[in-house]
C-alpha positions in Angstrom: -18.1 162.2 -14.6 -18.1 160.7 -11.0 -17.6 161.9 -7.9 -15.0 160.1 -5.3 -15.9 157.4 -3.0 -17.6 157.4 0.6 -13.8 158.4 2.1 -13.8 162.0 0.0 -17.4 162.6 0.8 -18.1 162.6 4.2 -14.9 164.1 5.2 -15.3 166.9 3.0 -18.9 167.9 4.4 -17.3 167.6 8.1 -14.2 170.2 7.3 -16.2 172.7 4.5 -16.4 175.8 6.9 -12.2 175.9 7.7 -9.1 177.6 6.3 -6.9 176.2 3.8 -3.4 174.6 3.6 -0.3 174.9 1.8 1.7 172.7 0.8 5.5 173.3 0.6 7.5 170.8 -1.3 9.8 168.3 0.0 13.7 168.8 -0.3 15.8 166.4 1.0 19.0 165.1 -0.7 18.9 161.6 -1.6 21.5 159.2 -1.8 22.2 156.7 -4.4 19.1 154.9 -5.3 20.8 151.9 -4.4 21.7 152.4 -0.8 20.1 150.6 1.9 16.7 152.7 3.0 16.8 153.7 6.6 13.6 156.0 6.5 10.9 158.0 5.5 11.2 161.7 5.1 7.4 163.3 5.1 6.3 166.0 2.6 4.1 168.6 4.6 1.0 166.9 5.5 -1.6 167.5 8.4 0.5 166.6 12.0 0.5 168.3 15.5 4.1 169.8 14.8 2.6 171.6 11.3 0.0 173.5 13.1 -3.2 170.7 13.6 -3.4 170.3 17.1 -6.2 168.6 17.4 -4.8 165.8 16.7 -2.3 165.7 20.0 -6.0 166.7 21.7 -7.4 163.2 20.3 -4.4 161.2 21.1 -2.9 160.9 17.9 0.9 160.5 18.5 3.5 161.2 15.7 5.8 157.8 15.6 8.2 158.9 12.9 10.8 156.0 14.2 8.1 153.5 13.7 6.9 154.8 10.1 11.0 154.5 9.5 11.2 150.8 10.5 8.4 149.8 8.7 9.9 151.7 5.4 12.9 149.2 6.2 10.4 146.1 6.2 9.1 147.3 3.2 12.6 148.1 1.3 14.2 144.9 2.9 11.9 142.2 1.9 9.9 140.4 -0.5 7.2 143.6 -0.6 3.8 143.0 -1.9 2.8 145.1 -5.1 -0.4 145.3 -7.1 -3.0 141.9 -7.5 -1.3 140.3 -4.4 2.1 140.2 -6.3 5.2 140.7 -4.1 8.8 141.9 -5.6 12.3 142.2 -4.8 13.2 145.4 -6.8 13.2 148.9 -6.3 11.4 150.3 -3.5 8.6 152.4 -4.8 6.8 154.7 -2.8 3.7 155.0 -4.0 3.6 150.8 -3.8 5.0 151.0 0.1 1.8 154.0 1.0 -1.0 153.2 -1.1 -0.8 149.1 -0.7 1.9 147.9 2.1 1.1 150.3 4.8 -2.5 149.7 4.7 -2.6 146.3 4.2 0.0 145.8 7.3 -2.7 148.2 9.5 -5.3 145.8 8.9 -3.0 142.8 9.5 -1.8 144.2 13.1 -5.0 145.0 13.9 -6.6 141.5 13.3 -3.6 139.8 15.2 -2.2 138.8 11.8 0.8 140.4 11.3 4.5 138.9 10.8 6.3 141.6 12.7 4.2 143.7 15.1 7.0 146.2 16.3 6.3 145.4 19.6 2.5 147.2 18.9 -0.2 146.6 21.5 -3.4 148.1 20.0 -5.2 147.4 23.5 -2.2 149.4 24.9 -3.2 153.6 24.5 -0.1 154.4 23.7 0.3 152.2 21.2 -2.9 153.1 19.8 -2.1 156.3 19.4 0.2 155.9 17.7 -1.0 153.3 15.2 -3.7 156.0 14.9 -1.0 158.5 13.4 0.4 155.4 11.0 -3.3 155.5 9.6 -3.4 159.2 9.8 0.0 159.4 7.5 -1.0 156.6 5.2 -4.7 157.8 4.5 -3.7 161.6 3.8 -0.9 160.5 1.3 -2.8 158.0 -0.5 -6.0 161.0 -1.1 -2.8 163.4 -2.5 -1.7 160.4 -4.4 -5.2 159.7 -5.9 -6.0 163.6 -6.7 -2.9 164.1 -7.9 -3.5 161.1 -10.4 -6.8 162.4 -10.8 -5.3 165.7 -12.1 -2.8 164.8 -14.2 -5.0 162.8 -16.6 -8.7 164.1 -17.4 -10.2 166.0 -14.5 -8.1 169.1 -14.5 -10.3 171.2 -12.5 -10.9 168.6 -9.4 -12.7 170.3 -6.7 -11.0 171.1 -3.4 -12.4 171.7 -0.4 -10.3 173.7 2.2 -9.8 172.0 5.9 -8.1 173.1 9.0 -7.7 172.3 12.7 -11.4 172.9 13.5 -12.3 170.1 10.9 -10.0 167.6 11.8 -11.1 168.1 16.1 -15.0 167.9 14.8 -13.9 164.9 13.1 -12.5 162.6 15.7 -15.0 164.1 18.3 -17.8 162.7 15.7 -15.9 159.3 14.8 -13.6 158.4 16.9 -13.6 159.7 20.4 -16.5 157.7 21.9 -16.0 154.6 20.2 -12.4 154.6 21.6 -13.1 155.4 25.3 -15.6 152.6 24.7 -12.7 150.2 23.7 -10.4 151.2 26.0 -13.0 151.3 29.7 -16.5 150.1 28.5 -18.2 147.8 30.6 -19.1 144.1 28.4 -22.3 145.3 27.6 -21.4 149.0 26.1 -18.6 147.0 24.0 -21.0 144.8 22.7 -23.4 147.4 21.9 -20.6 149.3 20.2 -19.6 146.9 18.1 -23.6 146.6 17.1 -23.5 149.6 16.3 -20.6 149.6 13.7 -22.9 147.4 11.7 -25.4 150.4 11.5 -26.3 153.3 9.9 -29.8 153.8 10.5 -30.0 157.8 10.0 -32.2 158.6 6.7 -33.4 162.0 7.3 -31.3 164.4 9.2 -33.2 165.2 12.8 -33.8 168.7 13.8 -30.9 170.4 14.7 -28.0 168.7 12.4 -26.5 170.4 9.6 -26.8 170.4 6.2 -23.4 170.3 5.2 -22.5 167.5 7.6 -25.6 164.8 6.2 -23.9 162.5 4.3 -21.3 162.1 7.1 -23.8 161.4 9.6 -25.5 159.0 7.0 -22.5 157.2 5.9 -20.3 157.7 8.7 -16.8 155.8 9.1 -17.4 153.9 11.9 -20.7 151.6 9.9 -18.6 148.7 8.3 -21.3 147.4 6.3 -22.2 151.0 5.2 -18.4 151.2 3.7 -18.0 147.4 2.7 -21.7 148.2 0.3 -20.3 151.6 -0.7 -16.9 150.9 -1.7 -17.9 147.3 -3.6 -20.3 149.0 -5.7 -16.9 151.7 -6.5 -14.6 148.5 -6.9 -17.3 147.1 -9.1 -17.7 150.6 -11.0 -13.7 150.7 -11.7 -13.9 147.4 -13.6 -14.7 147.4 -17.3 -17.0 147.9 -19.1 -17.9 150.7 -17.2 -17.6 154.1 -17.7 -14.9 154.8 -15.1 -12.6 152.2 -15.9 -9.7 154.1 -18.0 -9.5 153.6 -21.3 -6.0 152.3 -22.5 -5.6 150.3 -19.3 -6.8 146.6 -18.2 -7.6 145.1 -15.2 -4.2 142.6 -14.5 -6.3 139.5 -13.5 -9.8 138.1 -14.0 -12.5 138.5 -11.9 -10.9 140.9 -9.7 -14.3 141.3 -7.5 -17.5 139.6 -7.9 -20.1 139.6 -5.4 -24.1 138.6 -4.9 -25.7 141.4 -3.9 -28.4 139.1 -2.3 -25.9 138.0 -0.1 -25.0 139.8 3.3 -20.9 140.2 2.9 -20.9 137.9 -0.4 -17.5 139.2 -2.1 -14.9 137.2 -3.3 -11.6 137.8 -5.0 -9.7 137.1 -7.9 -6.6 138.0 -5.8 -5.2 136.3 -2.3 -7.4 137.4 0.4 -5.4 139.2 2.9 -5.1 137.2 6.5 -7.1 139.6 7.9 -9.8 139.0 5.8 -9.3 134.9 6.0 -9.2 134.6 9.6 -12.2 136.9 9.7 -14.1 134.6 7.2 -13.1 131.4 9.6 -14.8 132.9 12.7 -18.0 134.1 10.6 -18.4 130.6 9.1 -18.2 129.4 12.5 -21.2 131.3 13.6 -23.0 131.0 10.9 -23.2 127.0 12.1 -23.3 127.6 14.9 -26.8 126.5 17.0 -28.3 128.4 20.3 -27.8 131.6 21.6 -25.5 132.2 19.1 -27.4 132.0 16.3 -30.5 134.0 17.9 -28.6 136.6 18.4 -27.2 136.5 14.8 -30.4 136.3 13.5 -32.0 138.8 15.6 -28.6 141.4 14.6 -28.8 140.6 10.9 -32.9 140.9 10.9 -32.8 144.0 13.3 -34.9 144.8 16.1 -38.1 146.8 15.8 -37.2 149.4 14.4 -34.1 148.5 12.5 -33.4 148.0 9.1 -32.3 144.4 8.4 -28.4 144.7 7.2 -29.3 143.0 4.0 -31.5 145.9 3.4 -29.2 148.1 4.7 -26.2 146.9 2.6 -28.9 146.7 -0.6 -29.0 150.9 0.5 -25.1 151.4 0.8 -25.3 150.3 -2.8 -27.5 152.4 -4.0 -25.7 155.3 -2.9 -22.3 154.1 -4.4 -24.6 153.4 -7.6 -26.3 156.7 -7.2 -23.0 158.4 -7.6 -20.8 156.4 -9.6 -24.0 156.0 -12.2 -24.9 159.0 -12.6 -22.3 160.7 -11.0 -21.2 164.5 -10.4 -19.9 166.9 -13.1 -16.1 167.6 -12.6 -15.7 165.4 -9.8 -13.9 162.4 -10.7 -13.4 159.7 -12.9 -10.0 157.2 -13.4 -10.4 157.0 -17.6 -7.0 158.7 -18.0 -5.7 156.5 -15.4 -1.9 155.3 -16.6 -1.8 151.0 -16.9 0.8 151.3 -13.3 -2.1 153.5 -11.5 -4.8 151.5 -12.5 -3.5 148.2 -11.1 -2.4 150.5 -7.6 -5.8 151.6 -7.7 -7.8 148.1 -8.1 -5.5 146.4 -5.9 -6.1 149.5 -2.9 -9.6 149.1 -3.6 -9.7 145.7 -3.3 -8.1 145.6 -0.2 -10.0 148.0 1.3 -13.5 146.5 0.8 -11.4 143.1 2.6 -10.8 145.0 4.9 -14.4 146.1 5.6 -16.0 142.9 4.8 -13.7 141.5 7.7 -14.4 144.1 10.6 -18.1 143.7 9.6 -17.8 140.2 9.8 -15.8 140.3 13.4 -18.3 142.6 14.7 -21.0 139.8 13.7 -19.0 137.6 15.1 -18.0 139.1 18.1 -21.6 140.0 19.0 -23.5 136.8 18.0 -20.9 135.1 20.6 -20.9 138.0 23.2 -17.0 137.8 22.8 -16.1 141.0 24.9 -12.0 140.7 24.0 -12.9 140.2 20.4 -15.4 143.1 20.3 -12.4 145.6 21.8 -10.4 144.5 18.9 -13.1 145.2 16.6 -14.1 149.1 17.9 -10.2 149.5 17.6 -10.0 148.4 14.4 -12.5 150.3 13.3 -11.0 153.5 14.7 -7.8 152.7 12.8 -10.3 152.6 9.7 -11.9 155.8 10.3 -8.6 157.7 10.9 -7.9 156.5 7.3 -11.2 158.0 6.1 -10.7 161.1 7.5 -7.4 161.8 6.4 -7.6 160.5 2.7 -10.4 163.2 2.6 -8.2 166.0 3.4 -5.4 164.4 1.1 -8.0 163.7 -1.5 -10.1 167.3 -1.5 -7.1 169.7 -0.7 -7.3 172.9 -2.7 -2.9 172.9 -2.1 -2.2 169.9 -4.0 -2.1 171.2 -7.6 -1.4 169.9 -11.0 2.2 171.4 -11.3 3.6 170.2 -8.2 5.2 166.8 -9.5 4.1 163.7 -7.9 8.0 163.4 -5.9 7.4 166.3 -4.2 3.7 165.6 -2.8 4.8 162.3 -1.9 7.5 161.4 0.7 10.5 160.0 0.2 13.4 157.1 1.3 15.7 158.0 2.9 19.0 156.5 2.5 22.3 155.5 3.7 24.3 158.6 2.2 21.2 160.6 3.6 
């Protein structure tokens, strides 16, 4: 069996050491399924007002009002759904946290978004609270997948427990720096940042770091290329014929994902490509023409300095990892063959959109440095924040020891509110 992807992993080595959760069901009263949604009503998750702190310390900012008019959007329009599809029915959830909400992240983040809400991610207090959107869609989607996980053939999915302490050491590793950075870095320390989320040069731990925190120093969630290797080779691993893929269930298009592996970034997709990811493509393409300065200091970012591993190298390692793991794999970790046909597509499509989503931030970042666009770089380190506070919380959603196999999958979830409410 296999054990989860780069998102369970490194979170679950940063918060080993701290207490456990519960998790009390949610209760509200629902009106008629065919009333006009109005809201969101959260399930207990990790938030400031539910005893984690540390997340008001990082300036995280609970934005229930926003997470309500975008559960509007969702219920109100044409709504995309698994493969790219988009739908008119029923509101579902599941649909609106594991594929809308993360997909319309990425788009306001890459300036490609419909309806912005009036977001500025430049702005801090916008950030913050686009931060908490990230926090509240990653955490439910890793209760949604270890929920899914237990209730078809891994009934005995670890947990690990988490607490404040582990969410503080979290953002202090991943997020702080690269934020302050965004926010009042000089042009050169953006640039350099935005280098740097290219890399993940770590191989053997230095003297003084922790065991238990390795593979999150190796594969940590701010190293786009580390996350668009890692999670292709997982997309790649859920397809049949391998041994992941479930059994009675079938991918819904053809050639979902292929990719040359010989190729820095070479993914394409048997499903739309999100805006993000096209408008990410436009401004790589551009620099990969491009002549000069430009290119020298593509070349010299994608070959590396003395020193550095050359990204193709380093992507070639990211894939060894994911195949290291899902290959061979961990007993009693994880694997999707009991996955339902309705989870399955949710799945693919999530996964799918994810790796977009890193294959475009790794492409801005090339971008951005190669043409020592400072404004473009600040979106990029932003960007990536909004990425790694996804991480972090799917691993707490994903590895919590509270979420059980009897709790249904209504009460783990949250749910619309409606008119009638």
């Amino acid at each position: 069996m296999k054990a989860p992807s780069v998102k369970t992993r490194l979170t679950a080595l940063v918060a080993a050491t701290v207490l456990a959760v519960s998790v009390p069901a949610a209760s509200p009263v629902q009106a008629s399924d065919d009333s006009p949604v109005t809201g969101v009503h959260l399930s207990w998750y990790p938030g400031a007002e539910t005893g984690y702190g540390a997340l008001a310390q990082h300036g995280v900012t609970s934005a229930p009002e926003l997470l309500d008019a975008l559960a509007r959007d969702f219920a109100d329009g044409p709504r995309l759904t698994s493969y790219g599809g988009t739908t008119t029915g029923a509101p579902d959830m599941q649909d609106f946290l594991v594929l809308w909400l993360p997909v319309w992240l990425d788009e306001l983040m890459s300036g490609t978004a419909a309806d912005t809400h009036g977001l500025d991610p430049s702005r801090p207090a916008d950030l913050s609270k686009i931060l908490w959107l990230a926090h509240v869609a990653g955490y439910y989607g890793g209760v949604w997948m270890r929920k899914n996980f237990l209730d078809s053939d891994v009934p005995l999915h670890a947990g690990l427990p988490f607490g404040n302490a582990g969410i503080d050491q979290f953002y202090g590793n991943f997020v702080d720096r690269f934020r302050a950075v965004a926010d009042s870095g000089d042009p050169g320390q953006v640039l350099a940042a935005t280098r740097a989320t290219l890399r993940s040069d770590l191989v053997i731990a230095p003297s003084g770091i922790d065991s238990a925190t390795l593979v999150s120093q190796i594969l940590p969630p701010t190293d786009n290329l580390a996350a668009f290797a890692y999670d292709s080779t997982w997309l790649e691993n859920l397809l049949p014929p391998h041994l992941d893929a479930p059994v009675g269930a079938v991918p819904g298009v053809d050639d979902l994902f292929t990719r040359d592996q010989r190729q820095l970034l070479g993914a394409r997709y048997g499903i739309p490509e999100q805006a993000y990811l096209t408008r990410a493509r436009a401004g790589y393409d551009r620099v990969l023409s491009a002549t000069g300065e430009v290119k020298a200091r593509y070349d010299q970012t994608v070959d590396g300095k003395f020193g550095e591993m050359p990204l193709q190298l380093a992507q070639q390692r990211f894939n060894l990892y994911g195949v290291v793991v899902y290959g061979i794999g961990l007993p009693a970790a994880s694997n999707y063959r009991g996955f339902s046909q309705d989870e399955y597509d949710r799945v693919l499509t999530w996964a799918a959109y994810a790796v977009m989503g890193n294959q475009a931030n790794s492409m801005n970042g090339l971008s951005a440095y190669a043409g020592q666009d400072v404004p473009a770089a600040r979106n990029q380190l932003r960007a990536t924040l909004v990425w790694a506070a996804y991480v972090g919380a799917y691993g707490w959603g994903h590895l919590n020891p509270a979420v059980t196999a009897a709790q249904p999958m209504s009460t783990l979830l949250p749910v619309f509110t409606r008119d009638g409410t």
